[in-house]
N, C-alpha and C positions, 0 to 999 in steps of 0.2 A: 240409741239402740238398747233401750231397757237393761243395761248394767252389763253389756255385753259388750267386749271390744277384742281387738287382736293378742292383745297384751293379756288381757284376762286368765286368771289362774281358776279357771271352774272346781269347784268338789263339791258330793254330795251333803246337803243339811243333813245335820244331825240325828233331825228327827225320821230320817228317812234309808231304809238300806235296800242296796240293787244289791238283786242275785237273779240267776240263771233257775226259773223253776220248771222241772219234769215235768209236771203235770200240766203243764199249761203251754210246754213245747218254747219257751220265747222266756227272756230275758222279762223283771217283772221289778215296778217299786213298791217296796212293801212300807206301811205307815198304820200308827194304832188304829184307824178307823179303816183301813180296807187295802187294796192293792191294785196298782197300774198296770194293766198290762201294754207292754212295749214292742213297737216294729222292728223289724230284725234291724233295721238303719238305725233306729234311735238306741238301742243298744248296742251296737258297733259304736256310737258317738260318746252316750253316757258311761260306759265302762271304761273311757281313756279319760276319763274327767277324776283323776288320782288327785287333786291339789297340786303336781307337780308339774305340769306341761300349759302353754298357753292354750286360748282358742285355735292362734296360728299352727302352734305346735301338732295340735288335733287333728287340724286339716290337712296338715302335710303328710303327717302318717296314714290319716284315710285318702289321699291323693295315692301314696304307695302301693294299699290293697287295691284300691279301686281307679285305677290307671285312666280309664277314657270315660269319665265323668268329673265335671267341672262341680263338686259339693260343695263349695265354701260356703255361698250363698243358703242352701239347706242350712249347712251345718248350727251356721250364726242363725236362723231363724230356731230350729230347732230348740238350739240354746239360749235363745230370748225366752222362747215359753217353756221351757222347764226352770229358768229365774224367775219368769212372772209365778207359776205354779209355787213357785218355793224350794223345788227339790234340789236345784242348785245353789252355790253360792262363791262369789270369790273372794282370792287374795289380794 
């Protein structure tokens, strides 16, 4: 699963910082060559990715907001390709 598992403690690289930008109405990663902009979902996901909660951790809290959708399966893909991308990384 590309460096991704239940256990996994996700936080953003270094090189990389999430913020919420007005102008662009959507959560957004900024980086020296340019900027991501992000699904309202993917940011729901990447903004609980603190270093301090698992993947499972992640899930359960957006299991909380969002009651009658099964996300695990998103979530962990989600979270493979912002590891493959870089923006993530764990402990």
């Amino acid at each position: 699963m590309a460096g991704i598992e239940e256990l996994s403690i996700p936080f953003l690289a270094p090189s990389f910082r999430f913020q919420w930008e007005e102008v662009q109405n959507c959560f957004v990663i900024l980086y020296p060559e340019g900027m991501v902009k992000l699904s309202a979902s993917a940011g729901e996901i990447l903004r609980r990715c603190d270093g301090q909660r698992s993947v499972g951790a992640i899930i359960d809290d957006l299991k909380q907001q969002f009651p009658d959708h099964d996300l695990g399966p998103d979530v962990k893909k989600f979270l493979e390709e912002a590891h493959e991308h870089g923006w993530i990384r764990n402990r």
